[in-house]
N, C-alpha and C positions, 0 to 999 in steps of 0.2 A: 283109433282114428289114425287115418295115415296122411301124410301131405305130399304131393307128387307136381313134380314140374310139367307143365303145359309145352311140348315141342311140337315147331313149326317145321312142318319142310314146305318149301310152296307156297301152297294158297292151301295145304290141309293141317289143320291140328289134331296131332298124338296126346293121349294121356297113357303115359307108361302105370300100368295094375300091377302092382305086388304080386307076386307069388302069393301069401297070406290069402288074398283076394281072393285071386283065380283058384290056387284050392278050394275054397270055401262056395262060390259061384260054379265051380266045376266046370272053369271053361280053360282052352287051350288057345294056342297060336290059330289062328284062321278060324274060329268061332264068332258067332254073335253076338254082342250083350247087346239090350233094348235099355236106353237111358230117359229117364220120364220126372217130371216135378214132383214131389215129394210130399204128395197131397196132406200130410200129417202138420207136416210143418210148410204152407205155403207164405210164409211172409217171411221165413228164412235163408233165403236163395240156396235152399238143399233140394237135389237131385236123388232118386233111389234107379239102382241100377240092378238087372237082373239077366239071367244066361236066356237068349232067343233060343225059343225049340225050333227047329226045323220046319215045321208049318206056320211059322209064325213070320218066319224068313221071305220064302218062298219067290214072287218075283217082285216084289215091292219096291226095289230099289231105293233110290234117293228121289223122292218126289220133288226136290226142288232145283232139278236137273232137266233143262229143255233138251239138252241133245243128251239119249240115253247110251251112248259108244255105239260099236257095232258096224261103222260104214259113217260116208259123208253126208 
């Protein structure tokens, strides 16, 4: 188990991953992980996190984003 500091810049929160992690997940700088409830243990406030494959990506963006960028 690892324990990691919650950093704010803004109005967005970072969770810095261990190296450990990202080896193990096999992701890199500028990849995806997909972060989802922990259906095993739902009454634990645990998380299971796993590497986004590239179709899984795709143009989904942030759904809880009314202006998507791109222009005014």
């Amino acid at each position: 188990m690892f324990t990691v500091k919650i950093v704010k810049e803004g109005f967005i929160f970072f969770v810095r991953l261990p190296a450990a992690i990202c080896k193990k997940l096999g992701v890199r700088a500028g990849d995806y992980v997909e972060i989802s409830e922990c259906s095993e243990f739902p009454d634990n406030d645990m998380v299971c996190i796993r590497k986004a494959e590239n179709e899984d990506v795709g143009n989904k963006g942030n759904t809880d984003r009314n202006n998507k960028g791109g222009g005014l």
